[in-house]
N, C-alpha and C positions, 0 to 999 in steps of 0.2 A: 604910518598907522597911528591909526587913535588909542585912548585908553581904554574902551571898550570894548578891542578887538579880543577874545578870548584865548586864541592861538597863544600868543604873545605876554605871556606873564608881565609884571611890574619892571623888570631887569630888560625886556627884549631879546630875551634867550628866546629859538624856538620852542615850543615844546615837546618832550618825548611823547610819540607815537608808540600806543602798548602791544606788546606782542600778539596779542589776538586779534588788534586792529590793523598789523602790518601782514597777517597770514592769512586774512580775509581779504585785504589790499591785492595780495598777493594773486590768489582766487578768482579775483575778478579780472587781473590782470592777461591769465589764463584762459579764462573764459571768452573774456574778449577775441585773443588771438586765433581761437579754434573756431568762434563763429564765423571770423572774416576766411581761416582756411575754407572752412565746408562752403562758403559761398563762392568761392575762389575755385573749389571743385565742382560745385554745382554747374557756375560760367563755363568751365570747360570741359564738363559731360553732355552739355547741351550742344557747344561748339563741336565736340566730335560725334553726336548720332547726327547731326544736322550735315556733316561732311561725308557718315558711312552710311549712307543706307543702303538696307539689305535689298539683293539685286532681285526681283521677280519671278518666281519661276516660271519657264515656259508653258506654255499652255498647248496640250495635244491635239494635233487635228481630228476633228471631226470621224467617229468609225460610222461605217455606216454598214445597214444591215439589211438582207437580202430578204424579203420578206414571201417571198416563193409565189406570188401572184401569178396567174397567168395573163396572158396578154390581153389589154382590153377590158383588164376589170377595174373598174368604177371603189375607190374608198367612199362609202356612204358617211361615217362619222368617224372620229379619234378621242379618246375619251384618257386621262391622265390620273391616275389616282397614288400619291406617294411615290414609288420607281416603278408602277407597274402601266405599261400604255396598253388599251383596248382598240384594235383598229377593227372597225365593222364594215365588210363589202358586204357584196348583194347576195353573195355565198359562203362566206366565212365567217367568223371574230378571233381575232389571234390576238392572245396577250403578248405581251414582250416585257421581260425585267430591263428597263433600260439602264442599271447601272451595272450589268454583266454584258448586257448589249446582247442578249439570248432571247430566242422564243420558245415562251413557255408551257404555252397551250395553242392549238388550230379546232377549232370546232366550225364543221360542215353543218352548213343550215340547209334543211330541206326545201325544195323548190314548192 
């Protein structure tokens, strides 16, 4: 080392490091190590949702619904609004909530 190393007084003693500069030292020291933990845990919350994934629930078959038609009748239109279906023959309109899977209403159209 040279003479105008500051560390290093005229003797080549170290110098004393001051208490508040060795508790901040410290600090950081800390600091350090907790950031490399949380990444350390980050890596292996990632490694374990990528290993567990949650299974899918089944999916229900299809119900299906008796719509009382008589034979030979003709569906003119289907009409869908929210959960409620409008099915219109050539003599009916019957609502259906389809997420109770019920029929709500039958109204007979005059010939």
């Amino acid at each position: 080392m040279n003479e105008s190393d500051p560390l290093l007084p005229g003797d080549a003693a170290p110098m004393e490091i001051p208490a508040s500069a060795r508790r901040l030292l410290r600090v950081v020291y800390i600091m350090g190590v907790v950031l490399v933990l949380l990444f350390l845990t980050l890596i292996a919350a990632i490694i374990w949702k990528s290993n567990h994934k949650a299974t899918p629930a089944a999916i229900a078959a299809p119900q299906t619904l008796n719509l009382g038609l008589p034979q030979g009748s003709e569906i003119r239109s289907a009409s869908l609004d929210g959960d409620r279906l409008v099915v219109t023959t050539a003599t009916q309109v019957i609502v259906v909530d389809i997420r109770k899977n019920t029929i709500l209403s039958r109204l007979q159209v005059a010939p």
